[in-house]
C-alpha positions in Angstrom: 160.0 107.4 0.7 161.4 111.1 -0.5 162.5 112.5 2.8 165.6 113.6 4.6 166.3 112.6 7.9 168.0 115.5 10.0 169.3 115.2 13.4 170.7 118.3 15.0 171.2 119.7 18.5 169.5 122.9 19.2 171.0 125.4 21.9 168.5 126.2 24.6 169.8 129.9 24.8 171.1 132.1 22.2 175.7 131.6 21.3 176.2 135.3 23.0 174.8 134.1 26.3 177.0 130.9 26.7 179.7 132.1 25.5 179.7 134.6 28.3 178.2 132.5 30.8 181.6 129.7 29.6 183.7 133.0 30.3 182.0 133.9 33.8 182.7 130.1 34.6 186.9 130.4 32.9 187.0 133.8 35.4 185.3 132.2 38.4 187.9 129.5 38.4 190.8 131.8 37.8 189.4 134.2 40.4 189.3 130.4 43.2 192.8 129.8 42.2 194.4 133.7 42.6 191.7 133.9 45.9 193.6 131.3 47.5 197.3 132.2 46.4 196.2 135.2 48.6 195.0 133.4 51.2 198.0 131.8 51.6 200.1 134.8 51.3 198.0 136.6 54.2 196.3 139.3 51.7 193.4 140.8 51.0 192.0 142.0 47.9 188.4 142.4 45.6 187.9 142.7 42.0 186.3 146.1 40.8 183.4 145.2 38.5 184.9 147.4 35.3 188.0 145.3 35.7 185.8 142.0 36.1 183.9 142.8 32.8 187.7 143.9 31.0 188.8 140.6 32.2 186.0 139.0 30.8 186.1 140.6 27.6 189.5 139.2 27.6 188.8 135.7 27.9 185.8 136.1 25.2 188.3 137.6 23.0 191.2 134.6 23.8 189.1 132.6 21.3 189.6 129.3 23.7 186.8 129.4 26.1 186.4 125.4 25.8 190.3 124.5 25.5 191.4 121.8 28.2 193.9 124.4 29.0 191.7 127.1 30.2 190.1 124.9 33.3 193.9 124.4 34.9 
C-alpha cells in the first residue's frame, strides 16, 4: 500500500475565538478571587466594560493563557 496515515486534531472553532474565550475564563477567575477580597473587606465595586476588554487584551497579550500559573 502507497499511503500516508495522518492523524490530527481539528479545532471546532477558529485560534482567535479560544484564545479569547481561554482569556474570558483567566479574567473570570481573577475577577472570583478580587470579588471576594472585597467582600471580605466590606466594599463594593464593578468593572467598566472598556477596562474589561483592556484587561483582556492584557492577558491575550501575556502570551500564557494555558500556563498552570494563570489558574492560581
Amino acid at each position: 500500500m502507497d499511503c500516508t496515515f495522518v492523524y490530527a486534531f481539528l479545532p471546532n472553532q477558529g485560534l482567535e475565538n479560544t484564545v479569547r474565550e481561554r482569556a474570558a475564563s483567566v479574567l473570570a477567575a481573577q475577577e472570583s478571587r478580587i470579588r471576594q477580597t472585597m467582600l471580605l473587606e466590606d466594599q463594593a465595586g464593578c468593572v467598566l466594560s472598556s477596562a474589561r476588554e483592556a484587561q483582556l487584551k492584557d492577558i491575550i497579550d501575556s502570551g500564557d493563557l494555558w500556563s498552570a500559573e494563570r489558574d492560581h
